[in-house]
TORKOL-4160 file (C-alpha; in steps of 0.2 Angstrom, whole numbers, padded with zeros to 4 digits, m for minus):
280
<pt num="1" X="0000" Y="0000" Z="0000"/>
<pt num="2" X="0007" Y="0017" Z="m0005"/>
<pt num="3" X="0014" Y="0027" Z="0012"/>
<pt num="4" X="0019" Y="0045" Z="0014"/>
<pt num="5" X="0035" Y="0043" Z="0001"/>
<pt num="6" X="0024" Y="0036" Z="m0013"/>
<pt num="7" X="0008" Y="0049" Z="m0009"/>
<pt num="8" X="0022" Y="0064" Z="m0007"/>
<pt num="9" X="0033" Y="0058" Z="m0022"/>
<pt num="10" X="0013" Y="0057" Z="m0035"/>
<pt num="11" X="0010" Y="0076" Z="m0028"/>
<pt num="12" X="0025" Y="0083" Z="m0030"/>
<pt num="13" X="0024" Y="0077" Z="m0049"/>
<pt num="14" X="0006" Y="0084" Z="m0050"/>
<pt num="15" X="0008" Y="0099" Z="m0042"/>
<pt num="16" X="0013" Y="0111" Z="m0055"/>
<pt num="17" X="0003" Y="0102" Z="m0069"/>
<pt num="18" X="m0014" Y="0102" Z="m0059"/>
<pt num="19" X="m0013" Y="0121" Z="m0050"/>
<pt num="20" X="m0024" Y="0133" Z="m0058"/>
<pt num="21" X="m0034" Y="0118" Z="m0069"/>
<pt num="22" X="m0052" Y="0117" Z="m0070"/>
<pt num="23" X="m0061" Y="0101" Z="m0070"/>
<pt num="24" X="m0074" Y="0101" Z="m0084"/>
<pt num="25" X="m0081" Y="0082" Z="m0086"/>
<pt num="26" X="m0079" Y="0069" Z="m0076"/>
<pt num="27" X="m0083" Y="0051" Z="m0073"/>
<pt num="28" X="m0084" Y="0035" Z="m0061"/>
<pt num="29" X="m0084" Y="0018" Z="m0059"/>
<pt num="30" X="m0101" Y="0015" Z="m0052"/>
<pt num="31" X="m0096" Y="0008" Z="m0034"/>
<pt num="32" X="m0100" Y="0019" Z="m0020"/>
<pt num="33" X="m0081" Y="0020" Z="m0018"/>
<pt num="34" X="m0076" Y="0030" Z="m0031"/>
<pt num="35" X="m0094" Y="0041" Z="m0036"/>
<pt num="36" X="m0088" Y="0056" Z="m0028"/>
<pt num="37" X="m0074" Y="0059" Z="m0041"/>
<pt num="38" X="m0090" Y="0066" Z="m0052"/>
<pt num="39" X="m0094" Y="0079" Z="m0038"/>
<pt num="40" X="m0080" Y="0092" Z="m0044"/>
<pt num="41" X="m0086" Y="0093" Z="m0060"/>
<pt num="42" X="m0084" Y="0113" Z="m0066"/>
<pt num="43" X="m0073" Y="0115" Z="m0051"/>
<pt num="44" X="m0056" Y="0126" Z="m0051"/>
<pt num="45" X="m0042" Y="0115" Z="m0043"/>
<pt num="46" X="m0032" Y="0127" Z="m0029"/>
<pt num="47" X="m0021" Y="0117" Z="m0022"/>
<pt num="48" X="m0013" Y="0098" Z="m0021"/>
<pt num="49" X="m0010" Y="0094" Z="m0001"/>
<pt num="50" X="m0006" Y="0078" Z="0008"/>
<pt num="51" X="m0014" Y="0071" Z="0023"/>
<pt num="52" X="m0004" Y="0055" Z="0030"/>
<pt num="53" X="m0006" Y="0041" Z="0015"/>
<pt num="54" X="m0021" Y="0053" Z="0006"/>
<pt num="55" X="m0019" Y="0065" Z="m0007"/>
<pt num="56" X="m0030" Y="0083" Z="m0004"/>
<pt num="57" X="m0035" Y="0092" Z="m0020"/>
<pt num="58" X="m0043" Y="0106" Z="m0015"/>
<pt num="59" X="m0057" Y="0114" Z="m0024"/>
<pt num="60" X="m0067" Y="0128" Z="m0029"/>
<pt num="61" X="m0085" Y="0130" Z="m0039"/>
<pt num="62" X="m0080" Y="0141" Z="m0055"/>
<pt num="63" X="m0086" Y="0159" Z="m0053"/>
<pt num="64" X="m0107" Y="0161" Z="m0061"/>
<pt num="65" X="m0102" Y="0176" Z="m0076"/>
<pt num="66" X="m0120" Y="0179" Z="m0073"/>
<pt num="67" X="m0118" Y="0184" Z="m0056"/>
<pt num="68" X="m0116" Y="0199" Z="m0046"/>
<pt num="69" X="m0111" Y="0191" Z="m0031"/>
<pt num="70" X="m0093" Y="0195" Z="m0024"/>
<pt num="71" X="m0093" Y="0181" Z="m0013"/>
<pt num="72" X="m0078" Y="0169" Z="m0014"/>
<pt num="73" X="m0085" Y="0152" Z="m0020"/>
<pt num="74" X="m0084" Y="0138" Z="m0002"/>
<pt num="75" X="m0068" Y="0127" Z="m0005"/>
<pt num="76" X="m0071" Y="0107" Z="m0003"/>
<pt num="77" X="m0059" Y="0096" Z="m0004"/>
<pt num="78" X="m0057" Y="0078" Z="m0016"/>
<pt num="79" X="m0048" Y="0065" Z="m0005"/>
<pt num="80" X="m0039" Y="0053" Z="m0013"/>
<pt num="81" X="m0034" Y="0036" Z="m0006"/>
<pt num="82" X="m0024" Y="0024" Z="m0016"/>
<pt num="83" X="m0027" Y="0008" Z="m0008"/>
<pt num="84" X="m0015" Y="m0005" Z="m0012"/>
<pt num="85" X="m0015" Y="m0004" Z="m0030"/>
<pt num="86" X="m0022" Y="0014" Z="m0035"/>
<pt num="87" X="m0013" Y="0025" Z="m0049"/>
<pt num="88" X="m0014" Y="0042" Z="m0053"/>
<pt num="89" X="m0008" Y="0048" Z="m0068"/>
<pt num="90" X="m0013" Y="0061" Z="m0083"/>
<pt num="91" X="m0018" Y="0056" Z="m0101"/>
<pt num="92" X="m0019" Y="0066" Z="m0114"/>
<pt num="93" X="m0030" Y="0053" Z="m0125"/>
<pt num="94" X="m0035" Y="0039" Z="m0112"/>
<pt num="95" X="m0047" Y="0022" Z="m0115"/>
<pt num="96" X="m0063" Y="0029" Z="m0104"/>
<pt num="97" X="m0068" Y="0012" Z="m0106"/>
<pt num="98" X="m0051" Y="0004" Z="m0099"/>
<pt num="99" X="m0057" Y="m0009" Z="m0087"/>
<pt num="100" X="m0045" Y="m0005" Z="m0073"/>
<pt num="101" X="m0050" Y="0012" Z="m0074"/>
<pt num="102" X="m0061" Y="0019" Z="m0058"/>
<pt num="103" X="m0061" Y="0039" Z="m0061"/>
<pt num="104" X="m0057" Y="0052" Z="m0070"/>
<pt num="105" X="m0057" Y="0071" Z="m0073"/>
<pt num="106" X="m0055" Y="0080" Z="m0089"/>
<pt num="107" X="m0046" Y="0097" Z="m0086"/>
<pt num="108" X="m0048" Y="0112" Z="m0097"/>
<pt num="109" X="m0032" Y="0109" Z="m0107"/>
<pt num="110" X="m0040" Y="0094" Z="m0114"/>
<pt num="111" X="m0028" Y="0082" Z="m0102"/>
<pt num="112" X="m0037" Y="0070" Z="m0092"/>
<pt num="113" X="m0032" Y="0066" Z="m0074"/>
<pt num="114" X="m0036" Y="0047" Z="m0072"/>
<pt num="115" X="m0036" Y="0036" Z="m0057"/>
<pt num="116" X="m0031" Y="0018" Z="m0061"/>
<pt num="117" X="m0034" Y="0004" Z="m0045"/>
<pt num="118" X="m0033" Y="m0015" Z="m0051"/>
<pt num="119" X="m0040" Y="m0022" Z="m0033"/>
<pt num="120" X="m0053" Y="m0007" Z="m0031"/>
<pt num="121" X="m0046" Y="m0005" Z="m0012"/>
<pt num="122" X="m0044" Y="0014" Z="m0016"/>
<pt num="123" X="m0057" Y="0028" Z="m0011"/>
<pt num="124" X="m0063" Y="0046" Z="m0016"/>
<pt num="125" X="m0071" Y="0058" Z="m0005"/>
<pt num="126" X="m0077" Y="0076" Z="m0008"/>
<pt num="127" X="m0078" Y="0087" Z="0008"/>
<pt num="128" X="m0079" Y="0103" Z="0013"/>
<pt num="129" X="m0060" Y="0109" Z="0016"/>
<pt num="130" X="m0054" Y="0102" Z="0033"/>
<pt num="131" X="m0068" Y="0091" Z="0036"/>
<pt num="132" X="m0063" Y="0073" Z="0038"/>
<pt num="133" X="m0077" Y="0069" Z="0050"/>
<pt num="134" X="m0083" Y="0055" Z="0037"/>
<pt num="135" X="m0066" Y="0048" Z="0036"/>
<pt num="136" X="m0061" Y="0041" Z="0051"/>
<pt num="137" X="m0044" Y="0037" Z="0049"/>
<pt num="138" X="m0037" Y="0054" Z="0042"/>
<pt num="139" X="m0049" Y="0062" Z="0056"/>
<pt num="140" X="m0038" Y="0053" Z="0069"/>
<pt num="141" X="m0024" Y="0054" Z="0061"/>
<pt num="142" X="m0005" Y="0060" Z="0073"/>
<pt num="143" X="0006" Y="0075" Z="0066"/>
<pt num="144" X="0013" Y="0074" Z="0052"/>
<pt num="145" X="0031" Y="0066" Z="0054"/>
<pt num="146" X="0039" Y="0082" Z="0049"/>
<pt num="147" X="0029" Y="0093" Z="0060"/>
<pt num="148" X="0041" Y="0105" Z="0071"/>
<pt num="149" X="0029" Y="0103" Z="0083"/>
<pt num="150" X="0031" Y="0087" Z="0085"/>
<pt num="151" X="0043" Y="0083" Z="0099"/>
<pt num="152" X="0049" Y="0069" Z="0107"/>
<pt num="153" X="0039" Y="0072" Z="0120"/>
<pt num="154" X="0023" Y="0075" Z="0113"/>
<pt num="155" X="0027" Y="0058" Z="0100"/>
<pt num="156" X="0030" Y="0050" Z="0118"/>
<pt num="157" X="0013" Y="0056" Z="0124"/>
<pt num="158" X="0004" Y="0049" Z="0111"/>
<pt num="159" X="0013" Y="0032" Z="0111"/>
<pt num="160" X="0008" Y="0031" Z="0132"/>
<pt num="161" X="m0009" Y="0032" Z="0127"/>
<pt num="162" X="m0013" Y="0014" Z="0121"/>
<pt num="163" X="m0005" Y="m0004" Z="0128"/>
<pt num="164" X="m0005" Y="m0011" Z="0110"/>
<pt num="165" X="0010" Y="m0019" Z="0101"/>
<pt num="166" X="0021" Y="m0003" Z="0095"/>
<pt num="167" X="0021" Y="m0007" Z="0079"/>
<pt num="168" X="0001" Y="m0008" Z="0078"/>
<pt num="169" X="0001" Y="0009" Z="0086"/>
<pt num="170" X="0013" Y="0016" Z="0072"/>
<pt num="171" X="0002" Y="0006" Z="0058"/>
<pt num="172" X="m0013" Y="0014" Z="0067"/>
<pt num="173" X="m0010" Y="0032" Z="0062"/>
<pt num="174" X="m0012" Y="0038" Z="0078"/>
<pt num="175" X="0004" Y="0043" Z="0084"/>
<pt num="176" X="0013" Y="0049" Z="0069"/>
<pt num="177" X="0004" Y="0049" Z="0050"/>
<pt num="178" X="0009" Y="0042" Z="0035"/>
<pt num="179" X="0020" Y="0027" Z="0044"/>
<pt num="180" X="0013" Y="0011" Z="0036"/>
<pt num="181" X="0020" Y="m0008" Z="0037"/>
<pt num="182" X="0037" Y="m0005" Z="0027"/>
<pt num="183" X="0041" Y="0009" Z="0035"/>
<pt num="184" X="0038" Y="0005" Z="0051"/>
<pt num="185" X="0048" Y="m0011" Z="0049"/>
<pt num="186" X="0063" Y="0001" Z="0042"/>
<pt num="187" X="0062" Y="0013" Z="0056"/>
<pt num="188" X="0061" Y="0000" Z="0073"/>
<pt num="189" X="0074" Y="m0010" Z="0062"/>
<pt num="190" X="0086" Y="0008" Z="0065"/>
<pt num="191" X="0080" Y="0014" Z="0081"/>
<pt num="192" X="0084" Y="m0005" Z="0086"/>
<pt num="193" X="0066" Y="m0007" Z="0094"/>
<pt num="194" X="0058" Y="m0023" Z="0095"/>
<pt num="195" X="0041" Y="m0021" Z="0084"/>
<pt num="196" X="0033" Y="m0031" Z="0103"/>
<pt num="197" X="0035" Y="m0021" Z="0114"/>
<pt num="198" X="0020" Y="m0010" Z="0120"/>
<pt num="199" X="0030" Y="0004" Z="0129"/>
<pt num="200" X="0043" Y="0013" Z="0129"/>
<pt num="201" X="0053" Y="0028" Z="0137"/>
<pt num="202" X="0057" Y="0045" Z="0130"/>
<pt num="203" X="0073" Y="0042" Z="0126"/>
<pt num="204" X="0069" Y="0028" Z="0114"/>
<pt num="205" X="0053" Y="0037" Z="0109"/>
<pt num="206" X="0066" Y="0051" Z="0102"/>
<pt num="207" X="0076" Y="0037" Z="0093"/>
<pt num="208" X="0063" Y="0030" Z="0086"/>
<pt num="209" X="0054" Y="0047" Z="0080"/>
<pt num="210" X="0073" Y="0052" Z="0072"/>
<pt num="211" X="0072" Y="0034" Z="0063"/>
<pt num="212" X="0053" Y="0039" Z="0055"/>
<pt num="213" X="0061" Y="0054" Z="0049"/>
<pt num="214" X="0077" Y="0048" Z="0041"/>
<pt num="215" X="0066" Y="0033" Z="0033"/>
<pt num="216" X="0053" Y="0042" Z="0025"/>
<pt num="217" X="0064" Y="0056" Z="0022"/>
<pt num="218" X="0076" Y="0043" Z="0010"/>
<pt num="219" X="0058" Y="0036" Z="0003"/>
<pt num="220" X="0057" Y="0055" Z="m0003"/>
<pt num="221" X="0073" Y="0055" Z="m0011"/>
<pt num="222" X="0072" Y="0039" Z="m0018"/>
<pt num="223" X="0055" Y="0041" Z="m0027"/>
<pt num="224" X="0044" Y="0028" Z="m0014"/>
<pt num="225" X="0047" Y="0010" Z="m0014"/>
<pt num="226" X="0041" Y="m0001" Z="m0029"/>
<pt num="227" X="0039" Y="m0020" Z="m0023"/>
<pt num="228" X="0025" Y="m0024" Z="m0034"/>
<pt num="229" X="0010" Y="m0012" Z="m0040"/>
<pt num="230" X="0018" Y="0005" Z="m0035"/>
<pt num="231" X="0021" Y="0019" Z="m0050"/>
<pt num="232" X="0023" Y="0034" Z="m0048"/>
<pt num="233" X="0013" Y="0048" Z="m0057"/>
<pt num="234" X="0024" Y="0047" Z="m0073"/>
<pt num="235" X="0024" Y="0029" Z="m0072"/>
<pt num="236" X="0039" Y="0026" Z="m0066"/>
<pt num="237" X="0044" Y="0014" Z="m0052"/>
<pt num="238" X="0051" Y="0017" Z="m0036"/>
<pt num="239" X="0070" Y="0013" Z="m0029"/>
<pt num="240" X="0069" Y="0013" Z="m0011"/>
<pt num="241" X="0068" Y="m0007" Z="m0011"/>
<pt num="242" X="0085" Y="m0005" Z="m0015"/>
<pt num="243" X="0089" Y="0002" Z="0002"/>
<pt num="244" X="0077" Y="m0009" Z="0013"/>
<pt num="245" X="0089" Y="m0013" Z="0027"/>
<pt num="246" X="0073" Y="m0024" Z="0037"/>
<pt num="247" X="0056" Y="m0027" Z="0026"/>
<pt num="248" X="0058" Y="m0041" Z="0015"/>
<pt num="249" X="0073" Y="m0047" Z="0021"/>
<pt num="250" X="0067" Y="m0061" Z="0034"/>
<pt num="251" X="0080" Y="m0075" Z="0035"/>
<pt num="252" X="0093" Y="m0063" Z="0027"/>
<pt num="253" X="0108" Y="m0056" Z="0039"/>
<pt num="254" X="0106" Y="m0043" Z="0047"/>
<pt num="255" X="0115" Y="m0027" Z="0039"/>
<pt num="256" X="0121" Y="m0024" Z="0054"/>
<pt num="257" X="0126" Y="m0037" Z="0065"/>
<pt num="258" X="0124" Y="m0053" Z="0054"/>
<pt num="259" X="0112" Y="m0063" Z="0061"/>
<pt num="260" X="0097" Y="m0069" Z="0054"/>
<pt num="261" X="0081" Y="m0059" Z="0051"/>
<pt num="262" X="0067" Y="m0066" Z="0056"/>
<pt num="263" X="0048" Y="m0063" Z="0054"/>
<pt num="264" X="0031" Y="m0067" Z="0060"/>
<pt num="265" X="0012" Y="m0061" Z="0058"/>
<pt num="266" X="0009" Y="m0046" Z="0070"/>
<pt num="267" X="m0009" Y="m0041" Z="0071"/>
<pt num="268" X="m0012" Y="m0047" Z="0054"/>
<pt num="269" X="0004" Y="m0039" Z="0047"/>
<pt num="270" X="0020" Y="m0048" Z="0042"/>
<pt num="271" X="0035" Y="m0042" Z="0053"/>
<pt num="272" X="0053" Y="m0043" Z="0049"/>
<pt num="273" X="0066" Y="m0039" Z="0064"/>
<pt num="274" X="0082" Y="m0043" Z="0069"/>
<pt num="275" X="0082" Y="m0055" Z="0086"/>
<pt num="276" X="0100" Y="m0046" Z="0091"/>
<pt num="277" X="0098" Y="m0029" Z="0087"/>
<pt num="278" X="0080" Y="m0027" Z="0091"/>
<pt num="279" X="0079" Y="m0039" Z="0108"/>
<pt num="280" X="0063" Y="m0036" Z="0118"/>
């Protein structure tokens, strides 16, 4: 499933080319799922945000000619999950009939943003700017990891307030957003952390918070991590899995004392640690 690197890595690509469009037709796959995308039809894209794992593109009606009204037009905002296997790409000519295709938005240049999501796990919302009420999980979601304001103390407080496994709090969203099942393995893997444990003192807490930085930091830099479905908005693939130092690696050597990784299913998630560095 695409994390903070692969969402962050897809806006910073659409950013420029989106700004400033209008979106004058648009069309859905008929689930529930994906209907909304049809909502922003004759709507001026403002601005492209991130949220966690969710892409923000906030909108505005186009203004009436035939109004004398000086009212500034009520901003909403299209959320866009990607699921495990969503795409987001623009087409000048696509097949609107392509069965993998689940939305799309023609903009006024005559380009056409499509949203491509084999598995169908991917969602669109449309909601007034700020308003994630409906959306559970982004309305819960912990700072965002590059937040001055978040501190080691205040990533400490937020890990105190549950018992669960610390890796299912970090998978939860809760205490830091964006941090999903690679990254999480990455960043207890260098903070040496054992993925089990279900507390932990400040001065780990700050360790482990400097790790979720550096690791979604080099999945920036490295264009996300491409194991399977992931593309980028140009198509392109990843090269993070090149630098995966834990996830995917079980019964590999460690990179950094040599013994073997092992893994096991944690809360329904495959877990890779090492059983030297990361001893509970």
């Amino acid at each position: 499933m695409p994390e903070m690197p692969e969402v962050e890595t897809i806006r910073r690509q659409l950013v420029d080319q989106l700004v400033g469009a209008t979106i004058l037709e648009a069309g859905s796959h008929p689930s529930a799922k994906f209907v909304p995308a049809v909502e922003a039809i004759d709507m001026r894209i403002e601005r492209l945000g991130r949220r966690g794992k969710f892409l923000l593109v906030e909108v505005v009606p186009t203004p009436d000619p035939h109004s004398d009204s000086d009212d500034r037009p009520s901003a909403s905002e299209l959320v866009i999950h990607l699921g495990m296997t969503g795409k987001l790409s623009l087409d000048p000519d696509p097949d609107l009939n392509d069965p993998y295709l689940r939305a799309w938005w023609r903009l006024d240049d005559g380009r056409i943003l499509r949203f491509d999501d084999v598995r169908r796990f991917g969602r669109i919302r449309l909601v007034a700017r700020g308003d994630y009420s409906s959306i559970p999980t982004l309305a819960n979601a912990g700072p965002e990891p590059f937040d001055p304001e978040l501190t080691a103390e205040v990533f400490w407080q937020r890990l105190k307030t549950s018992r669960r496994k610390l890796k299912t709090q970090l998978l939860s969203q809760r205490p830091v957003a964006g941090v999903g099942n690679i990254y999480a393995d990455e960043a207890l893997w260098l903070a040496e952390i054992n993925p089990k444990i279900t507390r932990l003192g400040l001065v780990r807490a700050e360790r482990l918070l400097d790790a979720i930085r550096i690791v979604l930091e080099q999945g920036v830099n490295n264009g996300g991590t491409t194991l399977r479905d992931y593309r980028d908005a140009e198509g392109g693939i990843g090269a993070n899995q090149l630098q995966l130092a834990a996830y995917g690696r079980s019964g590999e050597p460690c990179l950094r004392c040599n013994s073997v990784l092992r893994s096991a299913m944690l809360d329904a998630r495959t877990t890779v640690w090492c059983p030297r560095c990361q001893e509970r």
